[in-house]
Structures are given as C-alpha cells and as structure tokens.
C-alpha positions as CSV (number, residue, x, y, z in Angstrom):
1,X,0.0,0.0,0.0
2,X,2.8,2.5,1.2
3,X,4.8,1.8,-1.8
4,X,1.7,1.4,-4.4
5,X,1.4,5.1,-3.3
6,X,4.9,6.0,-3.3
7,X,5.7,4.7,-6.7
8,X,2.2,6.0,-8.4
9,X,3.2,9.7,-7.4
10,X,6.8,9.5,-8.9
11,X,5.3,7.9,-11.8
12,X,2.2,9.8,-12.3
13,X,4.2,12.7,-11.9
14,X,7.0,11.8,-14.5
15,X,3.9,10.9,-16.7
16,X,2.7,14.4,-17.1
17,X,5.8,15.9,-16.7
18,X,5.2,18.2,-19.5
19,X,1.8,19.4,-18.7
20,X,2.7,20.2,-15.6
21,X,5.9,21.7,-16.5
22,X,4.1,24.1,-18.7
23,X,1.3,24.7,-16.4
24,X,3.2,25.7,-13.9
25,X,5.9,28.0,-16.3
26,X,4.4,31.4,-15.4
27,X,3.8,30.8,-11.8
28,X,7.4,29.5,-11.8
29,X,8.9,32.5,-12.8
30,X,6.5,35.4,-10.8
31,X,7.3,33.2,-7.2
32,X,11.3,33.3,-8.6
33,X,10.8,37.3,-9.3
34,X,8.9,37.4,-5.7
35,X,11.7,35.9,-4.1
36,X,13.9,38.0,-5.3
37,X,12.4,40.6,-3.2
38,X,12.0,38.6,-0.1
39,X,15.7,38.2,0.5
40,X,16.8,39.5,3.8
41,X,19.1,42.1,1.6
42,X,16.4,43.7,-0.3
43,X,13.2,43.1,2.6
44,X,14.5,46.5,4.1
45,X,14.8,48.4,0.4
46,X,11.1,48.0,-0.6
47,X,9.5,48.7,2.9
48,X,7.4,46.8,5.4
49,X,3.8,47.2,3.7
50,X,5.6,46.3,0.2
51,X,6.8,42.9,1.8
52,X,3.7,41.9,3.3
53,X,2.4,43.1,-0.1
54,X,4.4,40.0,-1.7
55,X,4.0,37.7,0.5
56,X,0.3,37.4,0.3
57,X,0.7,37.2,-3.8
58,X,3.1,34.5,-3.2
59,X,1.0,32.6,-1.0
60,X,-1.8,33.3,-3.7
61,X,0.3,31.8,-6.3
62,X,1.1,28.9,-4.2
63,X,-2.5,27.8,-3.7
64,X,-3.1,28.1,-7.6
65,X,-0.5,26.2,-7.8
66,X,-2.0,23.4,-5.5
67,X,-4.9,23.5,-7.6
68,X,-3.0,23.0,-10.8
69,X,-1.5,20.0,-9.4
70,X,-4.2,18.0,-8.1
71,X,-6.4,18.8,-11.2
72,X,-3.6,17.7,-13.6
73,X,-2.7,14.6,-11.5
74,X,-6.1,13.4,-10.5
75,X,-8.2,14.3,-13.6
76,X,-7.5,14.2,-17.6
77,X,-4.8,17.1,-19.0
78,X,-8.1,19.3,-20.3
79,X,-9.2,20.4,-17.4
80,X,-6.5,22.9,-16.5
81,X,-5.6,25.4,-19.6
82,X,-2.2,24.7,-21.2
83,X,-0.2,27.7,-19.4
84,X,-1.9,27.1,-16.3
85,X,-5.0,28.5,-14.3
86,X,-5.4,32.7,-13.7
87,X,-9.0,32.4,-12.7
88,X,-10.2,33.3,-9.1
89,X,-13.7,32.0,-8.5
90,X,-15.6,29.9,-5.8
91,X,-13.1,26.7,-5.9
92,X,-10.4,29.5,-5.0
93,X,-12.3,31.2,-2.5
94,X,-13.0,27.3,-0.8
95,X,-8.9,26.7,-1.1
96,X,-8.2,29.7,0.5
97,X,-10.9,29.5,3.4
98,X,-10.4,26.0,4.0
99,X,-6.5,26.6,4.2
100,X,-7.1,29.5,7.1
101,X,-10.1,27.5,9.0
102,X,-7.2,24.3,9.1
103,X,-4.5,26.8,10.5
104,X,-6.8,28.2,13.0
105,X,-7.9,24.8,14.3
106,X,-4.9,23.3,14.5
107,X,-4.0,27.1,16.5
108,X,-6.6,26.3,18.6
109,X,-5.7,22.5,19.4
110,X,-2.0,23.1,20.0
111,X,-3.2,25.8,22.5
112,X,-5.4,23.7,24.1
113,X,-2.5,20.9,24.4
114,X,-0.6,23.3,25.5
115,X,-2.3,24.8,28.3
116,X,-3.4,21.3,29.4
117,X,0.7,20.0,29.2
118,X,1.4,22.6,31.7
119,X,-0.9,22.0,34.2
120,X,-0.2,18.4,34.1
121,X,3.7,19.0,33.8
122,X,3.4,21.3,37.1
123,X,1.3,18.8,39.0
124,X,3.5,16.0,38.1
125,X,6.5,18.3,39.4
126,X,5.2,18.9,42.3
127,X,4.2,15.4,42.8
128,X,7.4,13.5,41.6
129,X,10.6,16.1,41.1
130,X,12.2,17.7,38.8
131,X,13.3,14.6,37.1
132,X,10.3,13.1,35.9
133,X,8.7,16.2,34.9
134,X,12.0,16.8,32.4
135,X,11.2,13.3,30.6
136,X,7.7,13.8,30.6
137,X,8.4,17.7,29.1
138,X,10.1,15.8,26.4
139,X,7.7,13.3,25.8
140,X,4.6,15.4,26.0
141,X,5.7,17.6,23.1
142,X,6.6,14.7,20.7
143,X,3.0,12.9,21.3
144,X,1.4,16.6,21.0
145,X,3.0,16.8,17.6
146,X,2.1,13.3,16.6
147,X,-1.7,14.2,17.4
148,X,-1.8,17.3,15.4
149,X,0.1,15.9,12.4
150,X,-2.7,13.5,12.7
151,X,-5.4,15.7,12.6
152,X,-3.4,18.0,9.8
153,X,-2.8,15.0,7.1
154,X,-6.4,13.4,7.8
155,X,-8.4,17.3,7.2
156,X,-5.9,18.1,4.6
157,X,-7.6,15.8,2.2
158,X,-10.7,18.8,2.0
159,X,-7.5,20.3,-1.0
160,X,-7.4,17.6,-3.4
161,X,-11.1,17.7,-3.4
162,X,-12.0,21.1,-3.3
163,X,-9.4,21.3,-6.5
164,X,-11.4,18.5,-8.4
165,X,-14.6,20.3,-7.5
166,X,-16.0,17.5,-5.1
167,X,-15.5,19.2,-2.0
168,X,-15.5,17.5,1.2
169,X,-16.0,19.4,4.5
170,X,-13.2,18.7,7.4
171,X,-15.8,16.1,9.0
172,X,-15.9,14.3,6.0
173,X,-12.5,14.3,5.2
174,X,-11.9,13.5,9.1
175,X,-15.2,10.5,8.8
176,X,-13.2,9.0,5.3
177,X,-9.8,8.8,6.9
178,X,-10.6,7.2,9.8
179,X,-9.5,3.8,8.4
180,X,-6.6,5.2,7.4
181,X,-4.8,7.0,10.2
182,X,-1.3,5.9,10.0
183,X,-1.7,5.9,5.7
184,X,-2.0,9.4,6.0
185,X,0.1,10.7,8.8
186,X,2.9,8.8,7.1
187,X,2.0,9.4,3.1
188,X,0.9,13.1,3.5
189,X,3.1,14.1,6.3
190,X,6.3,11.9,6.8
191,X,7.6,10.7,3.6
192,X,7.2,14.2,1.9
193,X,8.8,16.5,4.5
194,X,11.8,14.0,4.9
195,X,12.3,13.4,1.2
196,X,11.9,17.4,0.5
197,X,14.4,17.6,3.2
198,X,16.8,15.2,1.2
199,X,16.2,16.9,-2.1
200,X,16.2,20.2,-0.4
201,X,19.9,19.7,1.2
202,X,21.4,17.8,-1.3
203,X,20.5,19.9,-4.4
204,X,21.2,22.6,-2.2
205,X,24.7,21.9,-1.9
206,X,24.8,21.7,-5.7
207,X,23.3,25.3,-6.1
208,X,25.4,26.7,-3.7
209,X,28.7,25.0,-5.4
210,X,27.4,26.1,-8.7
211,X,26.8,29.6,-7.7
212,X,30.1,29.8,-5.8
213,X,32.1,28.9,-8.8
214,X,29.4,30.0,-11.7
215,X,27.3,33.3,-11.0
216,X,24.7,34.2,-7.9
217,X,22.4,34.6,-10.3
218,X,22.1,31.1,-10.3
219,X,20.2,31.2,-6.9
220,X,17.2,31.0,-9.3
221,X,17.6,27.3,-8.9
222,X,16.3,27.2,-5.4
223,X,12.7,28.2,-6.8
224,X,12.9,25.4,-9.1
225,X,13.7,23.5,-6.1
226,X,11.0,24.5,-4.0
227,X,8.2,24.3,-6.8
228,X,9.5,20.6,-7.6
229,X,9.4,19.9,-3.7
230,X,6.1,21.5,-3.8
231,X,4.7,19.7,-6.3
232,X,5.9,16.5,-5.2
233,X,4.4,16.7,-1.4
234,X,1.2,17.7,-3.4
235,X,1.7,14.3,-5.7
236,X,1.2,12.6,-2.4
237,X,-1.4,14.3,-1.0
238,X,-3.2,13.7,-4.7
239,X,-2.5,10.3,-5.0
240,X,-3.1,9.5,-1.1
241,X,-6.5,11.2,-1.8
242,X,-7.6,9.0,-4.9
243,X,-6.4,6.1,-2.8
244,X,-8.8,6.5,0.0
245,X,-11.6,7.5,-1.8
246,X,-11.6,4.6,-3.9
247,X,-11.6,2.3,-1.3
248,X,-14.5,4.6,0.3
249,X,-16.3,4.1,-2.5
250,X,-15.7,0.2,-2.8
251,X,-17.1,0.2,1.1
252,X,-20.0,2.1,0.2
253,X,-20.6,-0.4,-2.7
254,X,-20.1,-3.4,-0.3
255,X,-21.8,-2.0,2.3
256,X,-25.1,-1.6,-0.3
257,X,-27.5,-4.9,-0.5
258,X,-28.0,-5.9,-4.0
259,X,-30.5,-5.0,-5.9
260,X,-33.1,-7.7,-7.4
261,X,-33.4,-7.6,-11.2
262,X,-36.0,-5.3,-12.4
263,X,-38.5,-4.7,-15.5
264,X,-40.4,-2.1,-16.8
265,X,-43.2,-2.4,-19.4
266,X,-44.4,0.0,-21.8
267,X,-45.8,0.4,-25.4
268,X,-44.2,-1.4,-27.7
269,X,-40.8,-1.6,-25.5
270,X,-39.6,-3.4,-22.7
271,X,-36.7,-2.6,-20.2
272,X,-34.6,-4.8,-17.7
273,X,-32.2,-3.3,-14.7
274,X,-29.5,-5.1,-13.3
275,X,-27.2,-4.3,-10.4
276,X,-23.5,-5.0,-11.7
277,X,-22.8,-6.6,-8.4
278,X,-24.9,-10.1,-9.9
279,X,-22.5,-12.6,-11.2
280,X,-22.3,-11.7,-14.6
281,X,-20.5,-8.9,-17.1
282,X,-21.1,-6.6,-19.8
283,X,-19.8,-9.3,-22.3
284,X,-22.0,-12.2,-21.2
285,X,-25.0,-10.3,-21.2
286,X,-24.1,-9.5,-24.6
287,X,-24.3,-12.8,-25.7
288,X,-27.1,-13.4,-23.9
289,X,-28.9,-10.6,-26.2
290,X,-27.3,-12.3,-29.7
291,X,-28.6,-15.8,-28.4
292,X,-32.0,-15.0,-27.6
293,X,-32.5,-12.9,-30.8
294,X,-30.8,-14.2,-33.5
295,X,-33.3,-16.4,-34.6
296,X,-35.9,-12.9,-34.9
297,X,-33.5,-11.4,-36.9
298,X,-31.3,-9.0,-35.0
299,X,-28.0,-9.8,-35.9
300,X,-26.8,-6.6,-36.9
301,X,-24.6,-4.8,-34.3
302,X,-25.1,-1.0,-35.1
303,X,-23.1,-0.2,-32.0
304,X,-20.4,-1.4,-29.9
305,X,-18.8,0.8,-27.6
306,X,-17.4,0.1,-24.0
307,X,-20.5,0.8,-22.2
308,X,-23.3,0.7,-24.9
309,X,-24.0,-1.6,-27.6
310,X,-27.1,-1.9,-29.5
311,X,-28.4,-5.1,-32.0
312,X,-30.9,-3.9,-34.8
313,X,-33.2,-5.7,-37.1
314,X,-32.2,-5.5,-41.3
315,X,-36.1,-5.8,-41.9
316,X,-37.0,-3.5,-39.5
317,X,-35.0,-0.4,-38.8
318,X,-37.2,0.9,-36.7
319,X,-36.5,-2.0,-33.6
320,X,-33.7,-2.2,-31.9
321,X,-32.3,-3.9,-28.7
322,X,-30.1,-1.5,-26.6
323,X,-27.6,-2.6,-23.9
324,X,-25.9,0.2,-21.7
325,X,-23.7,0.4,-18.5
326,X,-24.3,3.6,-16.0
327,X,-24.1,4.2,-12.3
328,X,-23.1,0.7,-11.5
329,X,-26.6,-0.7,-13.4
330,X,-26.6,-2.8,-16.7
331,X,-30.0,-1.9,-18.7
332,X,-31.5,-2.9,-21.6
333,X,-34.1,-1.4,-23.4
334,X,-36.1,-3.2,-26.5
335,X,-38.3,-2.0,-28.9
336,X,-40.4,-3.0,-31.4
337,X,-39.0,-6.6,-30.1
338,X,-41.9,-9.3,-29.1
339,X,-39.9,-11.0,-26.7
340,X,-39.3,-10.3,-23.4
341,X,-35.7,-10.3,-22.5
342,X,-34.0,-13.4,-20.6
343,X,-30.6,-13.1,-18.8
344,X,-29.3,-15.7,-17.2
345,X,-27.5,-15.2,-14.0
C-alpha cells in the first residue's frame, strides 16, 4: 500500500511531466521574481507594507498552484488550460478559506494541548521532582505533535477535493480517513517532509557549489527546487486522496445490499435493470442478447462501444435492442421486439 502510493506519485508525476511543467511556467517564474524581493538584503529596500504586499501574492500563487496539481494529476490534461490556471472563482475562495479554517484549528488545538501540558507538567513536578517532569516535558511535546500531524494529514484531504470540484467538509474528510490514520500521517506528512528535506539539502549543496564557482544569479535554482518539492508533497497528498476515496467508494458499494433484477413495461418496448454486483458482465450479457434474438432477426450490431452496444433488425430499422452500463446498473431497453428479454445469472 505505502509503496503502491509512493511509486504511483513518482510515476504519475514523471507521466505528465510536461503538462505540468508548462502549467506551472508562469507561476514558476513570478514566485522566482517574488523571491527576489523577499531576501533579507532587499526586505529592508522596498519597505514593510511592500513585503507583506508580496508575501500574500506569493501565498496566492502557491494555492493556484495546489490547484493546478491536483487537477492535472487526478483528472484528464483538459481540465487545467495549457499555461496554467489565472482564474479566481468559488473553488479558489473554498482553497483559501479551508486553508485559514485548518491553520486556525490546528491554532486552537496546540493551544489547548498546551495549556493542558502545563498543568499536568506542574502537577506532576510537584508530585514527583524535577526529574520526571524533564522526561515527561520531552515526551509530551513529541506525542502533541504526533496528534496534530494526525489531525493535519487526515483534514488536509478537503484540498485535493475542493481542487477537483468534489469538496468535502473537514468532517468528511476527518469520517473518510478514519480507516486510514497511520496511511495518512505517514503518506501526506512523513515521507514528503523527509524526502523534501533530502532533495532540499542535497540539491542545495549543488546550487550553492554552482553559484560559488558559476554566478549568484544562479540562486534562481532554489525556486525550481521548491516548486518541484512542492509539487511532489502535493503528488502525495493527490494520490493518497484518490487512494482513499476509492476504497471509500468500494465500502459504500459493499456495504449496499444488492439490488433484485427489475422490468419495466411500456408500449411497444420493454426494459430490464440489473445491479453490476450479480454474477455476470457486460460481455455475457451480450451474448445473452445475440442468443435470444438471433433467430428474430437482429443480428446486426449497429453499435459497440465500452459501455453501450445496441443489436438492430435488417427488416425493421425501426427495432432495436439497446444494452448500456451507467451508475453501477446494466439496462436494456427493446423495442419494437416481441420478446421479453431473458438473462441468465
């Protein structure tokens, strides 16, 4: 599971390499022009108000960004424009409030913890020395932080599906995750910070080298470092996303009795449901169709798609048996057809 995940993001993200590479072109270079500015030597040249000026584009750019990402990675390569996203609508204004309702919560938790680790710290002080209370002030801190990068990687799944347009609240995304604690803390949280870390020193050492020995102006590196960084801890939130939610909806599926085979009647037509749980495919019922007609005369296949196929009559154009596969439901409609239709499960 952990390295299903792992090795779907790297690949997934190598796959659409060039989408996303010129998607993200003209965010790249505005957050490299940004930072620029944000350097401790030129934050006092352009003035307080100026600085907090920037840093609220960059942090808008950075959310568009986020967007762009899970869109490209989670559905097809139309659905973000080729040089990238500009627009600022209601799925923006979701990002963004979702984003400071998380960092407020998770304010208001540590807060909580924290207040609630001091008490107990002092009580067990008083109770038991100074030398207990030391460990347990290490210890507390570490499990605090454990908690809240729980509660962080499980309610950060609310991005990926605000981005797609399926937004979940943080109690759904909290409800959905709940099977999958440990798959998130360490897919979401762990394994992106540590391997942004590795990237982030060791290609750091390389920029640096190359900028001792090159030019300074090679420093524009370190933005391409931090969008690929960026993009790869939102690979894994993506794919982590898609993960769960596919195996909420096979749950949901399992979880849902089956339904019996229906039929409804009308003039001159006649048309059968069946659940696609029953023990039988799109194929078989397929040849079901071909068997029981054949011998009236449909046996020409005017259509034959993945989900829809349809057998017509040469002496009568006008019948027709249709076969389709929607919202986890075979039907099939006749008309103009005398007989009945009989599937055999």
């Amino acid at each position: 599971m952990y390295s299903e995940i792992t090795k779907k993001t790297f690949n997934l993200i190598f796959e659409k390499r060039y989408v996303l590479t010129k998607a993200l072109f003209i965010p790249f270079i505005f957050l490299t022009i940004i930072e620029y500015f944000l350097t401790p030597l030129i934050e006092g040249d352009i003035g307080g108000l100026n600085f907090y000026i920037l840093v609220g584009i960059s942090s808008f750019i950075t959310i568009i960004i986020s967007i762009t990402v899970h869109r490209i990675l989670l559905l097809d390569e139309d659905s973000v424009p080729t040089w990238g996203m500009y627009s600022f609508g209601k799925r923006e204004i979701s990002f963004i409030f979702n984003a400071i309702g998380l960092i407020l919560l998770l304010g208001l938790v540590g807060v909580g913890i924290g207040l609630i680790v001091g008490l107990v710290g002092g009580l067990i002080s008083s109770l038991f020395g100074d030398g207990l209370s030391k460990v347990i002030s290490i210890a507390i801190p570490i499990l605090v932080l454990l908690f809240i990068g729980t509660i962080f990687t499980r309610i950060s799944l609310v991005f990926p599906s605000i981005s797609i347009d399926k937004p979940l609240s943080f109690s759904d995304a909290y409800s959905v995750s709940k099977d999958h604690k440990l798959l998130t803390f360490l897919m979401i949280g762990v394994i992106p910070i540590v391997l942004g870390g590795l990237l982030g020193l060791a290609y750091g050492l390389v920029i640096e080298f190359l900028m001792g020995i090159i030019s300074q102006k090679l420093s524009v590196l370190y933005s391409l470092l931090n969008i690929f960084i960026t993009v790869l801890a939102i690979g894994f939130l993506s794919v982590t996303y898609k993960y769960i939610m596919g195996k909420q909806i096979t749950k949901t599926k399992e979880e849902t009795p089956i339904k019996e085979i229906t039929f409804e009647e009308g003039e001159n037509s006649f048309k059968m449901f069946i659940d696609n749980r029953h023990n039988i495919n799109f194929n078989e019922i397929k040849e079901n169709l071909q068997e029981q007609y054949s011998s009236l005369g449909f046996n020409n296949i005017v259509l034959d798609k993945e989900n829809s196929w349809m057998l017509k009559n040469s002496e009568n154009e006008e019948a027709y048996i249709l076969l389709s596969h929607t919202n986890n439901e075979y039907k099939i409609e006749t008309f103009k057809v005398v007989q009945k239709p009989v599937i055999i499960i």
